[in-house]
Each structure stands twice: as C-alpha cells, then as structure tokens.
C-alpha positions as CSV (number, residue, x, y, z in Angstrom):
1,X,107.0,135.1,93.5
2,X,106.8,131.2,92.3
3,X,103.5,129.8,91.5
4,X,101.3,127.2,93.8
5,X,100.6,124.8,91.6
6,X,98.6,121.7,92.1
7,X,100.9,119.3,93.7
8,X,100.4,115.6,92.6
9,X,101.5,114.1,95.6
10,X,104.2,111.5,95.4
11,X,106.4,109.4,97.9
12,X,110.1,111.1,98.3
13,X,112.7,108.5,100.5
14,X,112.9,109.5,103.3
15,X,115.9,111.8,105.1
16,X,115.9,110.1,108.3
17,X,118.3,107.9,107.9
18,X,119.8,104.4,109.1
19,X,122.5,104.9,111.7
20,X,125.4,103.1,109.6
21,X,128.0,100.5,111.5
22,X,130.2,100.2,108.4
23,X,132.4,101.9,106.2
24,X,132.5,105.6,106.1
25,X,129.1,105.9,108.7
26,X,131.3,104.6,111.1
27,X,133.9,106.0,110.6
28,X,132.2,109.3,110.6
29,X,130.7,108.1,114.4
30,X,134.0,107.8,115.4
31,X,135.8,110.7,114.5
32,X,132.9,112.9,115.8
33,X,133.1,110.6,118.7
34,X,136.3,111.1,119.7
35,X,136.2,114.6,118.9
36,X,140.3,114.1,116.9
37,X,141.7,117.7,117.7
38,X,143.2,118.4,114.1
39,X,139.4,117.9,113.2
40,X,138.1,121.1,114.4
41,X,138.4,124.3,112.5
42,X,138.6,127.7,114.9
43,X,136.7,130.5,113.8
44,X,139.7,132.3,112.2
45,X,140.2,129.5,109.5
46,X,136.4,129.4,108.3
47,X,135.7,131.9,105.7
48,X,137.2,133.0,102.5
49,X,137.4,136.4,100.9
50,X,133.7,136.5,99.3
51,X,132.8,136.3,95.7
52,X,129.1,136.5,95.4
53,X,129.5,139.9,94.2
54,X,131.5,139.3,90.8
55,X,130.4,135.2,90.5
56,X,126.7,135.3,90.9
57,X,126.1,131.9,91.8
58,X,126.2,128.8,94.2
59,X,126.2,125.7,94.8
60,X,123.3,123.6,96.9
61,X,123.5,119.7,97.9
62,X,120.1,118.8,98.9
63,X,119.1,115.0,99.2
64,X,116.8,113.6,96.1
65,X,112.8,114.4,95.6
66,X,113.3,117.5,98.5
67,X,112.4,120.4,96.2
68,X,109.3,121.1,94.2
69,X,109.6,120.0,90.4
70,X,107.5,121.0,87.4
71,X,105.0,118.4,86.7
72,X,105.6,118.7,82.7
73,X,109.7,119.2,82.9
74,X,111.4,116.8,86.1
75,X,114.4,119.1,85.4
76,X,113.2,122.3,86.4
77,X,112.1,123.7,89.7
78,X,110.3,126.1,89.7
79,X,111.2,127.8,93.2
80,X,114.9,127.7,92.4
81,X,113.4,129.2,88.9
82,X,112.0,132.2,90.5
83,X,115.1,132.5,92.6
84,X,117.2,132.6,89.3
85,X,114.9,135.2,87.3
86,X,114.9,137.4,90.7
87,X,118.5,138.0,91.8
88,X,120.5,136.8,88.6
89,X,122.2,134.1,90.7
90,X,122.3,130.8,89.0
91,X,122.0,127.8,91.0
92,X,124.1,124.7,90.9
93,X,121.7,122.1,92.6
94,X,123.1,118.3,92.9
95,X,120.7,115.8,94.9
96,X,123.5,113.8,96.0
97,X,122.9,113.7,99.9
98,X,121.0,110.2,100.5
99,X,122.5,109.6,103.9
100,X,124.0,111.7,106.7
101,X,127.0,109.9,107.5
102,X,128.6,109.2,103.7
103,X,127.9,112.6,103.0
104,X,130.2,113.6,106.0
105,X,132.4,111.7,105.5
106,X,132.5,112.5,101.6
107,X,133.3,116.7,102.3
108,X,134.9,115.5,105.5
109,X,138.7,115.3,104.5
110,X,138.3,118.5,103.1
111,X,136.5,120.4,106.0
112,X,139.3,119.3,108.4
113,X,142.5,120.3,106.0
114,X,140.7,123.9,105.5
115,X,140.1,123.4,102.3
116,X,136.9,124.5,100.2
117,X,134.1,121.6,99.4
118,X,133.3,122.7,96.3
119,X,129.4,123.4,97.9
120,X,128.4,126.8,99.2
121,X,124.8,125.3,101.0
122,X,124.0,121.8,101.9
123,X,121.3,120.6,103.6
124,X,121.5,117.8,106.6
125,X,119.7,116.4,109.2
126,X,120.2,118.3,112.9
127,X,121.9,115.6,114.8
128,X,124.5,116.0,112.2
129,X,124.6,119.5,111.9
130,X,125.1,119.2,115.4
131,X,128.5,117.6,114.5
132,X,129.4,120.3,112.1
133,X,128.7,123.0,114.7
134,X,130.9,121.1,117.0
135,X,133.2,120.6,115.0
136,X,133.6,124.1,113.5
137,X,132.5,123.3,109.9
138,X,130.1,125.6,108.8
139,X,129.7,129.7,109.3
140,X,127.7,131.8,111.1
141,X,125.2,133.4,108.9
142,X,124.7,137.2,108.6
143,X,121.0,137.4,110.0
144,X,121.0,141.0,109.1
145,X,121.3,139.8,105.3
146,X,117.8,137.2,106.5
147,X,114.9,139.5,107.6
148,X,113.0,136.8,106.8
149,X,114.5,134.0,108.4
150,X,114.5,136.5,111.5
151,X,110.6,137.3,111.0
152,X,109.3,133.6,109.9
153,X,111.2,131.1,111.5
154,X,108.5,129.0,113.0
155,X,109.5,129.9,117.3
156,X,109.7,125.8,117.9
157,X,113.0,125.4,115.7
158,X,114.7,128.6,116.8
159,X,116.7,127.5,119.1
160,X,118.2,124.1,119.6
161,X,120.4,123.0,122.1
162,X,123.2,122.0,119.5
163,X,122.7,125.8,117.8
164,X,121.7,128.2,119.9
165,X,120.0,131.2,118.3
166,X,120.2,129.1,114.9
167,X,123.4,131.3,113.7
168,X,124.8,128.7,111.9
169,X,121.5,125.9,110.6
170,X,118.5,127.3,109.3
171,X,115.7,124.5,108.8
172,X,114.6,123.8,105.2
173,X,111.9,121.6,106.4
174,X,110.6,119.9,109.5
175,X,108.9,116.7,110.4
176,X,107.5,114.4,113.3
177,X,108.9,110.7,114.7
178,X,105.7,109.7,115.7
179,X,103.3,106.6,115.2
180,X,102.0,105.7,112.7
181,X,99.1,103.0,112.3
182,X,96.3,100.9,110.8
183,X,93.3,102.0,112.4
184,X,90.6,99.4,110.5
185,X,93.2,96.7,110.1
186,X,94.0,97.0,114.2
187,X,90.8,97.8,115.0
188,X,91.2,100.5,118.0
189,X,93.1,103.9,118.6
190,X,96.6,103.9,120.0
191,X,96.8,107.4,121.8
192,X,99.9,107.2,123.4
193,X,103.4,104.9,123.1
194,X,102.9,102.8,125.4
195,X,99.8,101.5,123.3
196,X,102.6,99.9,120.8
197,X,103.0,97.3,123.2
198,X,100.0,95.8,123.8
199,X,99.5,92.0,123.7
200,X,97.4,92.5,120.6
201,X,99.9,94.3,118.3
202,X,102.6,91.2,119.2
203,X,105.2,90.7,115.7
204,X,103.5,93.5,114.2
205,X,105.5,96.6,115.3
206,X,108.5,97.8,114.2
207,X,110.6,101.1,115.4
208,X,113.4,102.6,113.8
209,X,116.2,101.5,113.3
210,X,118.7,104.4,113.5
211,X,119.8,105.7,117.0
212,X,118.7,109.2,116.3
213,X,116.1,108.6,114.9
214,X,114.8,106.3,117.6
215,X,115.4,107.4,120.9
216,X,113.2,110.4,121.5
217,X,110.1,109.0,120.9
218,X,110.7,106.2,123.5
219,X,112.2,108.4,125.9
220,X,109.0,110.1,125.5
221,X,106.5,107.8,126.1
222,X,108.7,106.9,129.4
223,X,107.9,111.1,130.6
224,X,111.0,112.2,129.7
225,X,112.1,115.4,128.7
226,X,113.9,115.2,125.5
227,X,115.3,119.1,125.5
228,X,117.6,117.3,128.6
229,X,117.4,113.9,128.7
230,X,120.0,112.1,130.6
231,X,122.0,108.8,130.4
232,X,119.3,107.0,132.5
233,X,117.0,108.1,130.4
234,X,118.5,106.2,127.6
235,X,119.5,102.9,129.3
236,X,115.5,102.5,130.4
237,X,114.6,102.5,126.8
238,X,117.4,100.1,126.0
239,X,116.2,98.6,128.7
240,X,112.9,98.0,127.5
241,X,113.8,97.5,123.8
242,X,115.6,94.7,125.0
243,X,112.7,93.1,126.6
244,X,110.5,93.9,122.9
245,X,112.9,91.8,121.8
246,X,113.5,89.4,123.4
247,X,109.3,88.3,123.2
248,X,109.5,89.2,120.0
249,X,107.1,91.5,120.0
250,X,109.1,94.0,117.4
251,X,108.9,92.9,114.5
252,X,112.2,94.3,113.2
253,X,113.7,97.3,113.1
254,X,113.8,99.6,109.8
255,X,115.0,102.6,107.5
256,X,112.1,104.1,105.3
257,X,111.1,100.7,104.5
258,X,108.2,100.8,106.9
259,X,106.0,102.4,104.6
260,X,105.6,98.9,102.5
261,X,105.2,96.8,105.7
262,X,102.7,99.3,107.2
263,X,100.5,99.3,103.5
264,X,100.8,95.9,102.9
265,X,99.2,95.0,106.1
266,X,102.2,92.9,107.1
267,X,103.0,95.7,110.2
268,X,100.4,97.6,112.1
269,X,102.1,99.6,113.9
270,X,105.5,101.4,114.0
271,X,107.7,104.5,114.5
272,X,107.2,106.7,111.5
273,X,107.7,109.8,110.3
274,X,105.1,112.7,109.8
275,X,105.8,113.3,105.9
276,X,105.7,109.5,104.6
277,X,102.4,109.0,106.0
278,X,100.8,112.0,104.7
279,X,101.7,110.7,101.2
280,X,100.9,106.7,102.3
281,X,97.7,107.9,103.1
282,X,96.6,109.0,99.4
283,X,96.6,105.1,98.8
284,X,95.5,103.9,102.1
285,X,93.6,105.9,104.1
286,X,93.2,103.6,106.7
287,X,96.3,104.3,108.3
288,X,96.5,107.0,110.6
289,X,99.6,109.2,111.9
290,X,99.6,109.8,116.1
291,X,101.5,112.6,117.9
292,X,101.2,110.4,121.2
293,X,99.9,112.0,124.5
294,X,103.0,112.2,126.0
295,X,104.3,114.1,123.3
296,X,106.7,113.6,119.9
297,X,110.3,114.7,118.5
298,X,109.6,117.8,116.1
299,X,113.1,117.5,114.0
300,X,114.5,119.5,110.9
301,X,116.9,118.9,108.1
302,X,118.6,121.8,108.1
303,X,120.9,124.1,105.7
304,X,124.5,124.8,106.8
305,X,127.0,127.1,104.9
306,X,130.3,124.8,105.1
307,X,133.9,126.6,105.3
308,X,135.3,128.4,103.0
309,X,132.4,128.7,100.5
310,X,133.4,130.9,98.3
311,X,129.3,132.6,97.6
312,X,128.0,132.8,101.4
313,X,126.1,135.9,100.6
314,X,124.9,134.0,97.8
315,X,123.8,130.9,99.9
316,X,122.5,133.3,102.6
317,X,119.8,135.1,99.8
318,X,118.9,131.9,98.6
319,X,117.8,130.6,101.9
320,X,116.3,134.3,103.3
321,X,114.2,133.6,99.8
322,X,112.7,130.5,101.0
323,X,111.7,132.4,104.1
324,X,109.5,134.0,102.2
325,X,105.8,133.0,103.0
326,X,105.2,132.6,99.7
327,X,107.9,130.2,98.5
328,X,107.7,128.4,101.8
329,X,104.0,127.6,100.6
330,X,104.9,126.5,97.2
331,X,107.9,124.3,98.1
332,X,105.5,123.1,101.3
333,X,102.9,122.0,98.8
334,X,105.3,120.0,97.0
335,X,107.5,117.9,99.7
336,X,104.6,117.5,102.4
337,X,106.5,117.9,105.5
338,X,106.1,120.3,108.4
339,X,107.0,123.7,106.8
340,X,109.2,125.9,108.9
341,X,107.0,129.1,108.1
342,X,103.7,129.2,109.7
343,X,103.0,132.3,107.8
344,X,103.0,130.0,104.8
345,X,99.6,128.7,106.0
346,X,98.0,131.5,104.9
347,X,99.0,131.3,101.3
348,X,98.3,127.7,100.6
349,X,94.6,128.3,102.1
350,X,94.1,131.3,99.8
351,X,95.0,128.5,96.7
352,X,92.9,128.6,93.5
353,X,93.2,124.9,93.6
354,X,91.1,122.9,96.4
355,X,93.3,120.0,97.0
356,X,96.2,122.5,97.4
357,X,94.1,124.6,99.9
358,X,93.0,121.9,101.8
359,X,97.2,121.5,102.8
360,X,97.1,124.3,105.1
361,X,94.7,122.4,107.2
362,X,96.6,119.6,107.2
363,X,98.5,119.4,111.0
364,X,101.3,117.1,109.8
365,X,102.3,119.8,107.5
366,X,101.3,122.8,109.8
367,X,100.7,121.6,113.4
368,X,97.6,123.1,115.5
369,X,98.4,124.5,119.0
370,X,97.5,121.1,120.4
371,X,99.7,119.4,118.5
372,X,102.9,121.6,118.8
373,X,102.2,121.8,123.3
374,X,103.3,118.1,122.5
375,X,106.4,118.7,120.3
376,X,109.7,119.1,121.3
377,X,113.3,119.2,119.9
378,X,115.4,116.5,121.4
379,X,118.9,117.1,122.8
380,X,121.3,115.7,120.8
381,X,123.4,113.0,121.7
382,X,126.7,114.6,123.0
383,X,130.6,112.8,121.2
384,X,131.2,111.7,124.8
385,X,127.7,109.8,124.5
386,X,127.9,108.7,121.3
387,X,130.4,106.0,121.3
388,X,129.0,103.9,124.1
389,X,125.3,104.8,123.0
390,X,125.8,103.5,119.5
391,X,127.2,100.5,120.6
392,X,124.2,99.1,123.2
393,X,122.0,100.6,120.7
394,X,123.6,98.9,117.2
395,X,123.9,95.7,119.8
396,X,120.0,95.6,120.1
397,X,119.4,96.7,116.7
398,X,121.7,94.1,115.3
399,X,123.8,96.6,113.3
C-alpha cells in the first residue's frame, strides 16, 4: 500500500474553471448545446476488443498538481508507484487538462468520428462529464471489477442527476463552492450568502466567474433546491447579479485568481472553493472558508473511460485502486480537497506524523454531519438550457 507521508502543503490551480466565450470553449458550448446528431455515439459503437490482458498499461489525463508527488523527486508519484509495483501495469500519466472546454474540444473530433483518443482514463469536471454522458462518449464501467468503488464511494456523490448510479464517472476528488472570507480584516461572521451583500462588504466581493461554477451557490442562498432547480430559479439570480452590478458592489468576477485578491486584502469576500482556501490558510489564517446556512454545491472532478480505449480493464483497476482507503488517504493528504472515501478518515488520523493526522479533522477535506445536511449536488444545466443561459450569464459577466 503507498506510504502517508508528510505532505508540505502547496497551492495546486484550481479545476474549476472559467466558462470560455472564445475559440474552442465555445465552440464546445455549442456543439453540446445543440446537441449535432452525428455527435453522439450509440452504445454499439463505444468499445473496442480489450487489450489490458497482453498490453499491461494505460493512459491517464489528469489536470496539473492533482496527484501526490515525492517531495525529493517532482517526477515520481508515489500512489501511481505503488499501483505500478502491484499489478505490473505501467502508467502513462500526462497533466495536460487545464480547462474543461479545450480539453473537449481537443479529443472531441475524435470521440464523434469513433475513433480512439489515444487516453484510456481522463479526469473532468461533472458538468462536463455530464456532456460526455450525453453525448455517449465514455463507457460504462464494470462495477463488478470495483468492489471498492462499490463499498467506499462516499453516499453524497453516488448518484447524480447527469449519471445515475455513477456507471460511467467515478469522482477522483470533491470539493465545495462556498465562501470564503477575511474574518479580522472584515471584522464579523458571514453565516449565510446573503451576508455577501451587506452595505459594509461594497467593491470588495467578487463571485465566480464561470456559469457552472457560479450558479448553485446563489441559487442557494435564494432556498433553492439545486438537485432540481428550475429556469426561474436562475433568472432571480441573474436577476440579482445584475443589481450587484450595477451598484457596484461586486468587485469583479474571477477564475482562481481570487486567492491573491482575497490574501492581499484587496477582496474580503467572495465565492471560493473549499480546497484553495485550506492551502491560503497556511499563510493567512485569518481567512475563513463558510458552508453557508442555506447550504453549498458539493461537486467532483470526475474520471471517465472515453470510447474505444483500448485498456478499460486497465483504467477500471487503477481507479478501484484509489478506492482503496488507504490510497485515498495518501493522495487526500497530498491535494487537500474533499476525498471521496470517508473510510480514508481513519487512516490519515492513525498517521505517525501530527500535521498529517490532524487532516482527518479537517471538514473541508472530510465534512462532519453538519456540514454534508448542507451539501448538495447541483443539477446540471440541461443543452436546451445552456445556450440561452450562457448568454445572460457571459452578458453579466462581461465574457
């Protein structure tokens, strides 16, 4: 089993992603969008004839700094080590996802002519592996071949609306849209969303600035339901965002860049995501991270299996392996986001090393009972949606 290691904490870029307006992210909206009939791929014309058996390897797209690395040798992993020394599969792994929408449209062309991407396991964020699912890109996985995806799949990621059952995205790590703040800067609590716009925090909020990323959070704080939130649901955010706006109370609106408004003191408050502010917090722990009273989106970046991958039993032991409590722990300890396995939560607390211990008492990497009764998994927005969504929201945004 890999080793828990201290973890020297550092600041990976973030995989929530700006919603793009140009080049290939829109014309990745758009295709999805539309829903173009060559684009989707029945069932029939998916899968290959399997060579895990005589090629033991694979091939794994993950985005950068999203897997733990020695601290003496940046090159090797030591997870994907273990993985290696186990089952005699060698592992191909490239970091070249840094954004949802160039990546799809990078294996795109392929996916639609049936042809193989060249990658047997990538990893995305949900709203787009929604699109793959839709779209017919990816395979259903042989849960039979994960007993421990089946055992230790945490029961709040099981079963989204865009993947029921989870046959076909299994999350490789989680993480929260919530608030983060400057508590001694600001000088009082903010509890709940509606706090962010209080006559005090004027010029010194921002939110995000991608659609996906955005929406739950304020839809939210209005007492929506995000598992089926509905089209009026969205236009009274709009709605409101508009009104920010317009009295300039938002600041602007960002990608991962919030991180250096929110340290330098420049923002106070703003959408953020769980896993950046456990890191900012090493160097400023002043600023605090809020799952609001009316409750926050609990998302994943999940791994897909796209057509025609020629080592699917491959891909599917490498991901049933990081099922394991055990490696869950150690690659948990490393990237700081909400790990997928509460059974991991055990291990880390059992860690020689205190700092290391000390992470499985850390909510924002495994939430208390409090704190998931206020998380939910969002809906995702529907290609009918998208289109006209995109377009008020981009409007506001100025995208």
């Amino acid at each position: 089993m890999p080793e828990i290691t201290t973890v020297t904490r550092r600041h990976a870029p973030s995989r929530r992603t700006v919603l793009r307006a140009l080049s290939g992210g829109a014309a990745a909206t758009a295709l999805a969008g539309c829903g173009i009939p060559p684009a989707y791929v029945a069932p029939a014309d998916r899968t290959v004839p399997d060579r895990s058996v005589r090629e033991r390897r694979l091939a794994f797209a993950n985005w950068p700094l999203y897997i733990d690395v020695d601290d003496g040798d940046a090159q090797l992993r030591p997870t994907l080590a273990a993985f290696e020394k186990r089952t005699g599969i060698s592992v191909d792994y490239t970091e070249e996802i840094n954004d949802n929408d160039e990546f799809f449209g990078k294996v795109g062309p392929a996916l639609m002519n049936h042809q193989d991407t060249g990658r047997d396991l990538v990893v995305m964020s949900d709203w787009m592996c929604g699109r793959f699912v839709r779209l017919g890109w990816v395979q259903e996985m042989d849960r039979a071949a994960q007993p421990n995806v089946t055992r230790h799949l945490d029961p709040l990621l099981r079963d989204p609306a865009f993947d029921r059952g989870r046959r076909h995205a299994v999350p490789w790590q989680s993480g929260i849209t919530g608030i983060a703040y400057n508590r001694e800067a600001l000088g009082r609590e903010i509890r709940s969303t509606a706090e962010l716009f209080g006559d005090d925090l004027r010029g010194k909020v921002t939110l995000l600035a991608g659609l996906d990323e955005a929406f739950a959070l304020l839809m939210q704080g209005n007492g929506a339901d995000i598992t089926r939130w509905t089209a009026d649901d969205f236009h009274t955010v709009t709605d409101q965002v508009r009104r920010l706006v317009s009295r300039h109370h938002i600041r602007r609106f960002t990608g991962n860049d919030y991180i250096k408004d929110l340290a330098s003191g420049d923002v106070l408050a703003c959408q953020a995501y769980s896993g950046d502010v456990i890191q900012l917090r090493a160097d400023h722990p002043g600023i605090e991270f809020v799952v609001p009273e009316e409750g926050a989106e609990l998302w994943s970046e999940s791994l897909m299996i796209p057509n025609r991958a020629g080592h699917k039993r491959n891909a599917e032991a490498l991901i049933d392996y990081y099922y394991e409590p055990e490696t869950a722990a150690a690659l948990a300890a490393w990237v700081n986001y909400v790990c997928p396995v509460p059974a991991a939560r055990d291990v880390l607390a059992s860690a020689k090393d205190e700092e290391t211990a000390e992470l499985a008492e850390d909510p924002l990497i495994f939430p208390d009972e409090a704190m998931r009764a206020r998380l939910a998994v969002a809906r995702d927005i529907t290609p009918r949606e998208r289109r006209d969504f995109a377009r008020e929201w981009n409007a506001i945004v100025g995208l």
